[in-house]
Biopython code that builds the backbone (N, CA, C, O; Angstrom):
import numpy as np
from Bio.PDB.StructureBuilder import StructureBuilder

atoms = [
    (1, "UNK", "N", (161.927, 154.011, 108.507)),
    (1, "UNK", "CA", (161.515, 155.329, 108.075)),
    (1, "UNK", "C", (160.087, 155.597, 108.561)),
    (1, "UNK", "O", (159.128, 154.995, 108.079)),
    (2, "UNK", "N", (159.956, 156.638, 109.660)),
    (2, "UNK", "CA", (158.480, 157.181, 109.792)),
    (2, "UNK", "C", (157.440, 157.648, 108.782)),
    (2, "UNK", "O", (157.736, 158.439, 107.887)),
    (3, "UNK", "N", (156.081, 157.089, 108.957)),
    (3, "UNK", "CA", (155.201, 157.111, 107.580)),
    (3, "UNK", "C", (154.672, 158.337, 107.791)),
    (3, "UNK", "O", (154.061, 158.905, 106.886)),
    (4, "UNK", "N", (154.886, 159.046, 109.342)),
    (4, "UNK", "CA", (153.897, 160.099, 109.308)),
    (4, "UNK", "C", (155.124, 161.271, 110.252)),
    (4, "UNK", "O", (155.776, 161.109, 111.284)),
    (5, "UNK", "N", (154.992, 162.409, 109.296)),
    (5, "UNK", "CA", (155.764, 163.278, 109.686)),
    (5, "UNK", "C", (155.090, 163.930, 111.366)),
    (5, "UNK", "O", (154.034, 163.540, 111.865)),
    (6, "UNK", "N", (156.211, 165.180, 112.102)),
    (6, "UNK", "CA", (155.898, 165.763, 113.034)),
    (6, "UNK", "C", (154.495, 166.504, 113.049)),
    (6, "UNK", "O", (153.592, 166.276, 113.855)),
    (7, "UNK", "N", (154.469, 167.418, 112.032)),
    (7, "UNK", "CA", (153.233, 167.911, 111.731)),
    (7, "UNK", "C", (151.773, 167.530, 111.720)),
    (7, "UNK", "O", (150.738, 168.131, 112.008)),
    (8, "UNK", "N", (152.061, 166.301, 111.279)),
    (8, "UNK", "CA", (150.890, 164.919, 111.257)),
    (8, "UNK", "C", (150.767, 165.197, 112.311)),
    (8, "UNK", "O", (149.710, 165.776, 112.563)),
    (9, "UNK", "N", (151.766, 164.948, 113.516)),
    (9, "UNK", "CA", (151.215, 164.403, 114.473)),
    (9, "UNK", "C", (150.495, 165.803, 115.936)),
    (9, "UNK", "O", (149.656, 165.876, 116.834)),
    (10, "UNK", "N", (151.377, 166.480, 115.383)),
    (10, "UNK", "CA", (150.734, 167.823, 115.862)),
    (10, "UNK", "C", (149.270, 167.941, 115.901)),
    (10, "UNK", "O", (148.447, 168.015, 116.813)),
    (11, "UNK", "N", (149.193, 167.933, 114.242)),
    (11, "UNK", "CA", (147.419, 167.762, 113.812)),
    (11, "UNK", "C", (146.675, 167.061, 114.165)),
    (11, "UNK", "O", (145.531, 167.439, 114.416)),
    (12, "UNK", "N", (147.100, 165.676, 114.321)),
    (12, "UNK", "CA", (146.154, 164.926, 115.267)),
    (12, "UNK", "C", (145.838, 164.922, 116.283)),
    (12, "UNK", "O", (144.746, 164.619, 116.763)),
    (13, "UNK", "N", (147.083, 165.380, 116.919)),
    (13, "UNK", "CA", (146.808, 165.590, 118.683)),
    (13, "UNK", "C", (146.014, 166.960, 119.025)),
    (13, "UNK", "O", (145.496, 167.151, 120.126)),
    (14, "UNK", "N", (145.978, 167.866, 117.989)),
    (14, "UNK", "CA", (145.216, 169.190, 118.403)),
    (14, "UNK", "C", (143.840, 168.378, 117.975)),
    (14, "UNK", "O", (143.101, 168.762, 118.882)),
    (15, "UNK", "N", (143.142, 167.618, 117.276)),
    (15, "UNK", "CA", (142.200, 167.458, 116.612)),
    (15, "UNK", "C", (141.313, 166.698, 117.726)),
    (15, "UNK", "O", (140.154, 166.928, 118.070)),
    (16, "UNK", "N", (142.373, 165.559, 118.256)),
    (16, "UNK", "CA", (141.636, 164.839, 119.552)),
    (16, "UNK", "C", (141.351, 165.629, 120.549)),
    (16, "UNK", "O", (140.286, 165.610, 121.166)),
    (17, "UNK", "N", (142.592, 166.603, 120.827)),
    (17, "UNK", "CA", (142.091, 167.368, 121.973)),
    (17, "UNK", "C", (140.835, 168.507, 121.746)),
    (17, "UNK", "O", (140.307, 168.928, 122.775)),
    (18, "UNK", "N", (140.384, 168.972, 120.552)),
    (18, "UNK", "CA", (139.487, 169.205, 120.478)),
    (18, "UNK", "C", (138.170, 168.380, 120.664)),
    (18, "UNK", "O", (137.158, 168.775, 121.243)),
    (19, "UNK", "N", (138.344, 167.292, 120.131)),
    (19, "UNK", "CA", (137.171, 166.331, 120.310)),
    (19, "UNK", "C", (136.897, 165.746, 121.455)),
    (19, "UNK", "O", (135.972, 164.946, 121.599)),
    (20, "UNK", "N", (137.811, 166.163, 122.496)),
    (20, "UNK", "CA", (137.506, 165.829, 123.766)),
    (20, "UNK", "C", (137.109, 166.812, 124.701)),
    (20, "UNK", "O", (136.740, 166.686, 125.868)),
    (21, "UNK", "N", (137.263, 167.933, 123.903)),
    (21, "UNK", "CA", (136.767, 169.097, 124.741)),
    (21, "UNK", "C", (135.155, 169.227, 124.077)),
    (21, "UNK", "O", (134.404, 169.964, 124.716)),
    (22, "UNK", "N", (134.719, 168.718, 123.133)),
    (22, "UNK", "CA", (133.507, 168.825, 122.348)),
    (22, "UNK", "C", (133.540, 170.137, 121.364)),
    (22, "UNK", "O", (132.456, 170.683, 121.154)),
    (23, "UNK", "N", (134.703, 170.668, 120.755)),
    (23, "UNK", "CA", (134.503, 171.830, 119.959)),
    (23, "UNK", "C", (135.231, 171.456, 118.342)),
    (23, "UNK", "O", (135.610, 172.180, 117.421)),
    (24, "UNK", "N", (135.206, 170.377, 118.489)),
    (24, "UNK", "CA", (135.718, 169.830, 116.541)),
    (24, "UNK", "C", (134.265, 169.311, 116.051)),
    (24, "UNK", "O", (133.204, 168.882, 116.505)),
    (25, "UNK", "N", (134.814, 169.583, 115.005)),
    (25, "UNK", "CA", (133.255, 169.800, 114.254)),
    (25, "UNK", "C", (134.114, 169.305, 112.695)),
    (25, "UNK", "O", (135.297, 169.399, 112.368)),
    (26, "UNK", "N", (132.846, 168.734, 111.941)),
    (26, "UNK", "CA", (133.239, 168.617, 110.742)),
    (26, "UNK", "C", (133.122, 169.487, 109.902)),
    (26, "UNK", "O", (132.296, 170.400, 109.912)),
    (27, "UNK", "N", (134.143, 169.219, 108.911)),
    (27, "UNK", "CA", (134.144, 170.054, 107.743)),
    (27, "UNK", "C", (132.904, 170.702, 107.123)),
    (27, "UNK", "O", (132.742, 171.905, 107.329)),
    (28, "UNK", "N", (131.890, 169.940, 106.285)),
    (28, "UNK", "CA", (131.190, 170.205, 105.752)),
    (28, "UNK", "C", (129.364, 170.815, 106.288)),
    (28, "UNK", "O", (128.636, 171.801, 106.171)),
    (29, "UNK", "N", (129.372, 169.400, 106.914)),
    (29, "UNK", "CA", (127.586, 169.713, 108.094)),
    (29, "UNK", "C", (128.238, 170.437, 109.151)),
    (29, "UNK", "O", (127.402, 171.124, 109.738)),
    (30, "UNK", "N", (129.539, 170.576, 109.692)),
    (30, "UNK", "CA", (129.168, 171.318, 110.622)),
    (30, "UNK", "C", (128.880, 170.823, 112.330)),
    (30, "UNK", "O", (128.660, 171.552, 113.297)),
    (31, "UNK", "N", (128.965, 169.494, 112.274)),
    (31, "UNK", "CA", (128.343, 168.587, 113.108)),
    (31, "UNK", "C", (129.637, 168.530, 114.430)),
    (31, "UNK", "O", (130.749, 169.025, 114.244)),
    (32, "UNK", "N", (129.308, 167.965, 115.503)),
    (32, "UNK", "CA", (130.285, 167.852, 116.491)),
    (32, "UNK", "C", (130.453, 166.226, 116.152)),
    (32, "UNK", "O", (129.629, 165.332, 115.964)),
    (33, "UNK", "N", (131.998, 166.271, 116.164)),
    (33, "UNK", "CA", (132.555, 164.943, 116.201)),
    (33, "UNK", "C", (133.209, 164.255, 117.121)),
    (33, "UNK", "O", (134.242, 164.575, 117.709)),
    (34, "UNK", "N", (132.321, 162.925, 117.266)),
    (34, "UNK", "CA", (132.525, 162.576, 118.661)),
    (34, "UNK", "C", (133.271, 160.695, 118.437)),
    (34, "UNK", "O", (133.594, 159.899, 119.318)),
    (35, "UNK", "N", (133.313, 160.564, 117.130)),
    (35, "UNK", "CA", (134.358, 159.250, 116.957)),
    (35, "UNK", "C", (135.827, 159.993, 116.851)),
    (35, "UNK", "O", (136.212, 161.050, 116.352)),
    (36, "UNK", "N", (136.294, 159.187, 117.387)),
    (36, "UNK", "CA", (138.065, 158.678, 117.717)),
    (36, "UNK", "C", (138.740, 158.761, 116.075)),
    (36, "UNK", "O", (139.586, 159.507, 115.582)),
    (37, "UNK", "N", (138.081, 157.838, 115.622)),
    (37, "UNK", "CA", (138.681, 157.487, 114.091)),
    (37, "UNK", "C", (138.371, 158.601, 113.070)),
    (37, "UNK", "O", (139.188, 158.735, 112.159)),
    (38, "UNK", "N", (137.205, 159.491, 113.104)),
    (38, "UNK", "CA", (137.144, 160.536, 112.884)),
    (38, "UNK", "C", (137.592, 161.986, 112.927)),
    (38, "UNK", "O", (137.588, 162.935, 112.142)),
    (39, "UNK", "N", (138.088, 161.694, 114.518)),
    (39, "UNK", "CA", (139.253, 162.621, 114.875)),
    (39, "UNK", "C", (140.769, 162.784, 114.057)),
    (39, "UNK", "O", (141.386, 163.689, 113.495)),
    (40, "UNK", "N", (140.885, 161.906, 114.237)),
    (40, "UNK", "CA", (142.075, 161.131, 113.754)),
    (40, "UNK", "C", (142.270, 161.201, 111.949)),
    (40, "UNK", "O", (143.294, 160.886, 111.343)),
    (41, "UNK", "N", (140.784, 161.777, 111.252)),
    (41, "UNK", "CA", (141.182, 161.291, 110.018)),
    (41, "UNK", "C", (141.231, 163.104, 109.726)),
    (41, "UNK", "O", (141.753, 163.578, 108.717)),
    (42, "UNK", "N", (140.795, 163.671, 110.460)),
    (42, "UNK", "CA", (140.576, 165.270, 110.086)),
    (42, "UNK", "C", (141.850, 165.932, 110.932)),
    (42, "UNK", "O", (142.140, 167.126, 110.848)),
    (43, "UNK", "N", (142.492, 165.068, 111.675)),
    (43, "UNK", "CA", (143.792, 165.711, 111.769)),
    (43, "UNK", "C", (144.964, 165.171, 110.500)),
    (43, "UNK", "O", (145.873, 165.858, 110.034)),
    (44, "UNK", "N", (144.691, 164.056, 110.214)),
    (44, "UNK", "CA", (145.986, 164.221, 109.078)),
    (44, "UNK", "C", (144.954, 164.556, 107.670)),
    (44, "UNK", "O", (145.524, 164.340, 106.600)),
    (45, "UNK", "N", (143.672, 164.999, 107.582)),
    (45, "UNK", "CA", (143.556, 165.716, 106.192)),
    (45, "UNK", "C", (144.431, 166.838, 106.608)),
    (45, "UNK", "O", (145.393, 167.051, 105.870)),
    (46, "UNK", "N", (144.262, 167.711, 107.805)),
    (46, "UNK", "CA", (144.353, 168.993, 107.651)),
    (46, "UNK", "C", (146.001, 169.053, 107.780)),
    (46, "UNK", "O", (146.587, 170.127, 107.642)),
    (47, "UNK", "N", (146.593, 168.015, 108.013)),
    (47, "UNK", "CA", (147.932, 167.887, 107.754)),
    (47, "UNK", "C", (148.633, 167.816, 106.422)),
    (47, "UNK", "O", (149.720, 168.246, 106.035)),
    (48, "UNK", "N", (147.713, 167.169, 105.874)),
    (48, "UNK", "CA", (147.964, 166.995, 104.301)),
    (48, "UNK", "C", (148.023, 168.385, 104.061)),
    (48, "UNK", "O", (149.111, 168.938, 103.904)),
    (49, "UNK", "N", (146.742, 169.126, 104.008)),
    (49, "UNK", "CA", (146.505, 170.247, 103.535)),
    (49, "UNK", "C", (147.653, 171.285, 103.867)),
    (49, "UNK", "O", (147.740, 172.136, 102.982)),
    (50, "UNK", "N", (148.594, 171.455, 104.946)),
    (50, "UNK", "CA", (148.894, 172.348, 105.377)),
    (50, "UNK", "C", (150.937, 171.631, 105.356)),
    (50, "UNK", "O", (151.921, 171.980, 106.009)),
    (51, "UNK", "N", (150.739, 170.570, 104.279)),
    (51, "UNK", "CA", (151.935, 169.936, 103.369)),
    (51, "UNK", "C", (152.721, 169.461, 104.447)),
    (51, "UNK", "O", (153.851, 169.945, 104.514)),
    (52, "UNK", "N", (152.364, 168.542, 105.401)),
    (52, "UNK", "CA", (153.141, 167.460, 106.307)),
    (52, "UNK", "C", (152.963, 166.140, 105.597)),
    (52, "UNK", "O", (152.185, 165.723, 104.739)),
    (53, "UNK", "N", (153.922, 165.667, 106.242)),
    (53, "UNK", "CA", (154.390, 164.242, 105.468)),
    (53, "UNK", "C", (153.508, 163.187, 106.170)),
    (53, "UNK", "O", (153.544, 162.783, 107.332)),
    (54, "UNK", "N", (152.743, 162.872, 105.185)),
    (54, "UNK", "CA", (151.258, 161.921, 104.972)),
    (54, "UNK", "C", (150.869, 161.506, 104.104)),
    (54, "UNK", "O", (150.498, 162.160, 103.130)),
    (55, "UNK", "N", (150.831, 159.674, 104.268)),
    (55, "UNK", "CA", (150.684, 158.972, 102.730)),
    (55, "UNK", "C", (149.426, 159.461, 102.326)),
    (55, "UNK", "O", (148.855, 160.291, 103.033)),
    (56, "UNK", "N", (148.744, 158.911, 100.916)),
    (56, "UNK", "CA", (147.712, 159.936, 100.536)),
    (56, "UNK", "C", (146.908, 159.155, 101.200)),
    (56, "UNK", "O", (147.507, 158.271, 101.814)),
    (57, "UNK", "N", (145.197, 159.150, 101.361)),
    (57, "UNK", "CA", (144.225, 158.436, 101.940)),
    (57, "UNK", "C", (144.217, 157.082, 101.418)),
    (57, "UNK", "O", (144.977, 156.928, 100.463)),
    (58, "UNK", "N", (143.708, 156.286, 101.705)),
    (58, "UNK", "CA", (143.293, 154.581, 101.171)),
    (58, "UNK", "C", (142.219, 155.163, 99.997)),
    (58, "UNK", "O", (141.459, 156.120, 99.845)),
    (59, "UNK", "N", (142.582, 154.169, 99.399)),
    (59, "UNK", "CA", (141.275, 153.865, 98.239)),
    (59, "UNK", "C", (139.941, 153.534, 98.336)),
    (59, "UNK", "O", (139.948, 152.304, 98.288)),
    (60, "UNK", "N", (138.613, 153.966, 98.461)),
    (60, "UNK", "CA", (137.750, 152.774, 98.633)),
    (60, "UNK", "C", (137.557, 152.421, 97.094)),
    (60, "UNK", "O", (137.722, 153.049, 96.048)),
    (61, "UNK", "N", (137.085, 150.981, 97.458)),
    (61, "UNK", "CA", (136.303, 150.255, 96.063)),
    (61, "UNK", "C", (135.424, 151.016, 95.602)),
    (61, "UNK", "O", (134.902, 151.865, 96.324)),
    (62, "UNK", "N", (135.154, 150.892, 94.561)),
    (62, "UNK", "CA", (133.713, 151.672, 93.766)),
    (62, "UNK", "C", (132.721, 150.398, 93.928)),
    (62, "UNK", "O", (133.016, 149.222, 93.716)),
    (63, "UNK", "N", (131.369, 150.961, 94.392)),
    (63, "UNK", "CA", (130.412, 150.060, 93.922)),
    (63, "UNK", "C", (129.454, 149.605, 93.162)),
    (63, "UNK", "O", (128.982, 148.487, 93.367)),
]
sb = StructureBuilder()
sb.init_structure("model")
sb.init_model(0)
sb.init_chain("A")
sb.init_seg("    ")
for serial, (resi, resn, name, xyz) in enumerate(atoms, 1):
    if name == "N":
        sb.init_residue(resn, " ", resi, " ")
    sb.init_atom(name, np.array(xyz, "f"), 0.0, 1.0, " ", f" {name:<3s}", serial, name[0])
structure = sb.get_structure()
């Protein structure tokens, strides 16, 4: 069973290809995003958001 729906993957691939063109930017600052893994995590939020099939985020520890 696939963990990550079509949509997911839509979102990610528009998200990289933005970040390789230099026009993805983060959510909040606003900033140009230029990590991979970053790319990658703002295409399946916005997948989540827009109700594609995506486990929820990892947990971090509290410190």
């Amino acid at each position: 069973m696939a963990r990550y729906g079509k949509k997911a993957a839509e979102k990610v691939e528009m998200a990289m290809h933005e970040r390789k063109k230099g026009t993805l930017r983060s959510g909040r600052s606003g900033k140009k995003v230029t990590s991979r893994k970053q790319a990658i995590a703002i295409g399946l939020s916005e997948a989540r958001a827009a109700g594609g099939k995506v486990p929820p985020p990892k947990k971090r520890p509290r410190k």
